[in-house]
C-alpha atoms as one frame of an Amber mdcrd trajectory, in Angstrom:
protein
  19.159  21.928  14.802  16.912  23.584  12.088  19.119  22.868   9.222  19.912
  18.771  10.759  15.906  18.946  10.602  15.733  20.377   6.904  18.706  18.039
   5.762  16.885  14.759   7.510  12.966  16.092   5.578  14.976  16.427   2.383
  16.416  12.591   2.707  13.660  10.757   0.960  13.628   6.924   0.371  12.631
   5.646  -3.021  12.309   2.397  -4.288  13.455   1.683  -7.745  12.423  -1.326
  -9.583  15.083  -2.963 -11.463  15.475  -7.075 -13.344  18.435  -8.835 -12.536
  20.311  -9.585 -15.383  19.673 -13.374 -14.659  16.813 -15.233 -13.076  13.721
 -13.355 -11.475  15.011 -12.260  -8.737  14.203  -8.522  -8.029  16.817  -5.648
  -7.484  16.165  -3.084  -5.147  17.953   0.725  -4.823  17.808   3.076  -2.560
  18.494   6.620  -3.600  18.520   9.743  -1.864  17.036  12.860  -2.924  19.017
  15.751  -3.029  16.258  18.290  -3.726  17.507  19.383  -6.579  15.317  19.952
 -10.048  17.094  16.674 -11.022  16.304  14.745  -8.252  12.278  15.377  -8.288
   9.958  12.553  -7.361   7.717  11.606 -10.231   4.379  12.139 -10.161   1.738
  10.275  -8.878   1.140   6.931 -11.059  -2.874   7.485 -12.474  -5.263   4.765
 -13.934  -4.036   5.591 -17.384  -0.844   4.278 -16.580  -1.570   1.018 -15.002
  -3.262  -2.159 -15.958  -4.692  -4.107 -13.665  -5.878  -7.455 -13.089  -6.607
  -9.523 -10.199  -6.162 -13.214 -10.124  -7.785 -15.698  -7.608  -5.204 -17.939
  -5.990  -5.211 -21.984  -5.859  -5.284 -23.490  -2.948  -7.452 -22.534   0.817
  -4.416 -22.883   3.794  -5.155 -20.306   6.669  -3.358 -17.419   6.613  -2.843
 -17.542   2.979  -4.114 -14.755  -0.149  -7.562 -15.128  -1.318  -6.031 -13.348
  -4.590  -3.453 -11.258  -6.598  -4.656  -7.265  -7.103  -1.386  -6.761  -9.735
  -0.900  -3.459 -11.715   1.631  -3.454 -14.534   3.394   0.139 -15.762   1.911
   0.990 -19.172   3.232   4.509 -19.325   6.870   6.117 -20.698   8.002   7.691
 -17.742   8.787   6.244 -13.702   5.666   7.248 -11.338   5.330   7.380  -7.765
   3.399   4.465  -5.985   3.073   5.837  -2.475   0.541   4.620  -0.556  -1.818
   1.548  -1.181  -4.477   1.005  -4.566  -8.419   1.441  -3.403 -10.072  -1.728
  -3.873 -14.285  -1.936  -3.723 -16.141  -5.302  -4.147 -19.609  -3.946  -5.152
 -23.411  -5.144  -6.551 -24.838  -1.794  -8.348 -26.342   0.228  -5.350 -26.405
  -2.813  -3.247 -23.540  -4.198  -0.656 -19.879  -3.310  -1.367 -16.779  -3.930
   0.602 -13.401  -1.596   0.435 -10.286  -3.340   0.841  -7.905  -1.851   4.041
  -3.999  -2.164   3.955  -3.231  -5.433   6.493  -0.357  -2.830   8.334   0.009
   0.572   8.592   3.332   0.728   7.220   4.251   3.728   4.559   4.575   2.419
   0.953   6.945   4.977  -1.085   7.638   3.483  -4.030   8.752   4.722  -8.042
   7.487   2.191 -10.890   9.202   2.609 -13.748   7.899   1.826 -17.042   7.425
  -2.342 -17.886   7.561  -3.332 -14.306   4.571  -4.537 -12.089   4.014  -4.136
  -8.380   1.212  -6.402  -6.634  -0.799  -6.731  -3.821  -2.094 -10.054  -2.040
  -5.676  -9.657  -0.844  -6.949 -11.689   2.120 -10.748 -12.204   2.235 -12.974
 -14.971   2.825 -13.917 -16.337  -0.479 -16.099 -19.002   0.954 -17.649 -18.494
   4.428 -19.097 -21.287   6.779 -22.405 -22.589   7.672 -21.942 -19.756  10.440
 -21.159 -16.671   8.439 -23.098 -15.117   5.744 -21.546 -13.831   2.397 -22.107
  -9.605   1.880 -21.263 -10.136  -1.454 -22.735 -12.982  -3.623 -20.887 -14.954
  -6.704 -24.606 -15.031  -8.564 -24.826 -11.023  -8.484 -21.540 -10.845 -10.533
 -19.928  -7.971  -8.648 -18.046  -5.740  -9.996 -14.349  -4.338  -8.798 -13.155
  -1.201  -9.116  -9.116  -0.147  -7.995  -7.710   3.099  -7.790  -4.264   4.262
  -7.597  -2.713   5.267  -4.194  -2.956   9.052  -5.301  -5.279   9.677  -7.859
  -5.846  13.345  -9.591  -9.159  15.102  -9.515 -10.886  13.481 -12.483  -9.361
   9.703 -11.690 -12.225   7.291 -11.205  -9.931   4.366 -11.245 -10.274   1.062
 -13.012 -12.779  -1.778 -13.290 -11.069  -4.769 -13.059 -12.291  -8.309 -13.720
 -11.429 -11.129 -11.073  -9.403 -14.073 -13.259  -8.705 -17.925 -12.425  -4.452
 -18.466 -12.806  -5.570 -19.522 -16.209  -7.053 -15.969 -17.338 -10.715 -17.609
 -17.195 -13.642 -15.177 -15.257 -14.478 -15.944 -12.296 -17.577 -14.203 -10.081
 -15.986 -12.774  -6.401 -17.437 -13.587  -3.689 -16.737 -12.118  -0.372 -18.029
 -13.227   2.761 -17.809 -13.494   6.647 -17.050 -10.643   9.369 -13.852  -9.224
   8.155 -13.220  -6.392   5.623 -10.862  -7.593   2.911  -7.085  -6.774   3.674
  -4.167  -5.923   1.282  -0.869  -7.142   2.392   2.717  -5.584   1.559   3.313
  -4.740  -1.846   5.666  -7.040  -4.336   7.747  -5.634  -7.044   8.346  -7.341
 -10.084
């Protein structure tokens, strides 16, 4: 039973990013680890490697993303995404609002360099005669995103909140609910 258990702990699932050689749709492998030196995971992907940007989505349907949190792999070398980014709306030492992942389900993923992963993020851009906004447009907030994993000295990233067409636009968060990021999307 001991070695089954070792043999099942050494399986690991990793996600590789891959084009298809036509169209955009996205390849997917799954590879097992052998735990061999050959076979290590990367390490952790850090704010130096990413850029990120975060685009506000047309359109207000129910259910729907408020925006894009994107990161694309500027580095030379694959690195683990496990896990979900940080995200913080915030106004200086005022109000501020952290982002939580919509499920609980593990994210184990290896970005490999050129290829982007994002992240919808559900929030109330707007709110109602009824709800109140915690963060306000006309205090130009500022957001800041962090890797799943950073290292000691990784503060993450500011990044600025874009219209499709790369134009600024202020956030705005507002209502009851925390902002939510769904399931990541490889690209």
């Amino acid at each position: 039973m001991a070695r089954r258990t070792r043999a099942v702990s050494a399986l690991s699932l990793v996600v590789l990013l891959g084009a298809a050689s036509c169209g955009t749709q996205q390849h997917h492998t799954a590879t097992r680890s052998s735990g061999g030196p050959s076979d290590a995971r990367p390490a952790a992907c850090g704010s130096s490697q990413l850029g990120w940007k975060m685009t506000l989505l047309p359109g207000r349907p129910r259910h729907t993303p408020t925006a894009m949190l994107s990161a694309a792999h500027k580095g030379s070398k694959p690195c683990a995404f496990d896990g979900y980014p940080g995200l913080e709306f915030w106004v200086g030492k005022g109000p501020s609002a952290d982002a939580k992942p919509e499920k609980s389900a593990p994210v184990h993923l290896v970005l490999n360099p050129g290829h982007r992963i994002g992240f919808p993020v559900f929030y109330d851009a707007v709110g109602s005669p009824s709800e109140s906004c915690d963060i306000l447009a006309e205090n130009d907030p500022r957001i800041s995103v962090t890797p799943p994993h950073p290292a000691a000295h990784d503060y993450g990233s500011l990044v600025r909140l874009t219209d499709p067409r790369g134009h600024h636009v202020r956030a705005q968060v507002c209502g009851p609910g925390v902002p939510l990021l769904g399931a990541p999307q490889l690209h």
